[in-house]
C-alpha positions as CSV (number, residue, x, y, z in Angstrom):
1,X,-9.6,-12.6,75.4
2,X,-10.0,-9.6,73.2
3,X,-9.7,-10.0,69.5
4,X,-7.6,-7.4,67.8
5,X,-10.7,-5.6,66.0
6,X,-11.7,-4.7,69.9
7,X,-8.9,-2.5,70.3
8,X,-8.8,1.0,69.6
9,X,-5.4,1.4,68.3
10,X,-2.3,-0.9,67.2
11,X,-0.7,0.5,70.3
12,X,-3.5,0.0,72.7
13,X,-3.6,-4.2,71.6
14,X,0.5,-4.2,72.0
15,X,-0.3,-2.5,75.4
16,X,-2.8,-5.1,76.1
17,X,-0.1,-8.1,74.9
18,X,2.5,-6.8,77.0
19,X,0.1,-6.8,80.3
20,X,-0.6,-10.4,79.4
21,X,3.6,-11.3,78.9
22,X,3.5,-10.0,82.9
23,X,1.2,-11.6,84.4
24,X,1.8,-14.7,82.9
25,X,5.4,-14.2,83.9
26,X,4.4,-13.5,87.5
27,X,2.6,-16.5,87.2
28,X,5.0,-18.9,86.5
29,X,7.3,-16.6,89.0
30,X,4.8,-17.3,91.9
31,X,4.6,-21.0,90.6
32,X,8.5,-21.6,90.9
33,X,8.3,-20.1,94.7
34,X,5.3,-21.8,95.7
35,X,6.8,-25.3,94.4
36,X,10.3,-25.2,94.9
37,X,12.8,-27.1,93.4
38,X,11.0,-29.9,91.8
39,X,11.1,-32.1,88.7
40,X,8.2,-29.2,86.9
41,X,11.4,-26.1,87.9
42,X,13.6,-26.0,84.8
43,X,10.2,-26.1,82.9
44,X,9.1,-23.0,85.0
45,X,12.7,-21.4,84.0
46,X,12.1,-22.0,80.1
47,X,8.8,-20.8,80.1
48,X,9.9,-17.4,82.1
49,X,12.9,-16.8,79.4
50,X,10.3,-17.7,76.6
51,X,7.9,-15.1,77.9
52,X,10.3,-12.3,78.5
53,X,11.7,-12.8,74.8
54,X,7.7,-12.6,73.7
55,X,7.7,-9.3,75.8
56,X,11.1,-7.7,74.9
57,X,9.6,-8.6,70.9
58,X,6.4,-6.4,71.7
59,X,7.9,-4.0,73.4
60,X,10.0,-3.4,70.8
61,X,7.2,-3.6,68.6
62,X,5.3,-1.0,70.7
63,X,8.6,1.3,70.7
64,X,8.7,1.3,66.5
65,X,5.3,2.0,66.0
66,X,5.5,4.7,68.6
67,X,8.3,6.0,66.5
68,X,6.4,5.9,63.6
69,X,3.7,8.2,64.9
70,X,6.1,10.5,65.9
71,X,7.7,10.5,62.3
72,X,4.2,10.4,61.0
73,X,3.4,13.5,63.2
74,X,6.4,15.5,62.3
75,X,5.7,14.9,58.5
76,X,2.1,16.3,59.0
């Protein structure tokens, strides 16, 4: 795993964190097929919603800072 001073830019280590949120998600995705319903399934469920909340939180992260640079930009 990268630490954040081996990332170019704030937006490149968000970029980086939301890649992570999806294949973890398609993880635990493939994991509830492969198993099926077992005792280990609502787990699998909580940990999907958990995840997608993490990712909807850095992409909206992402999307502010992105708006930043283009107030930043236009202010330059």
């Amino acid at each position: 795993m990268n630490t954040i001073e081996e990332f170019s830019s704030v937006t490149t280590a968000l970029e980086q964190f939301i890649a992570r949120e999806n294949e973890t998600i398609a993880l635990y995705e493939r994991s509830l097929h492969a198993l099926g319903d077992t005792i280990v399934t609502p787990v699998l469920h909580q940990l999907i919603d958990e995840k997608r909340q993490q990712r909807r939180t850095l992409e909206a992260a992402l999307e502010e800072v992105n708006e930043q640079f283009v107030l930043d930009e236009a202010i330059i």
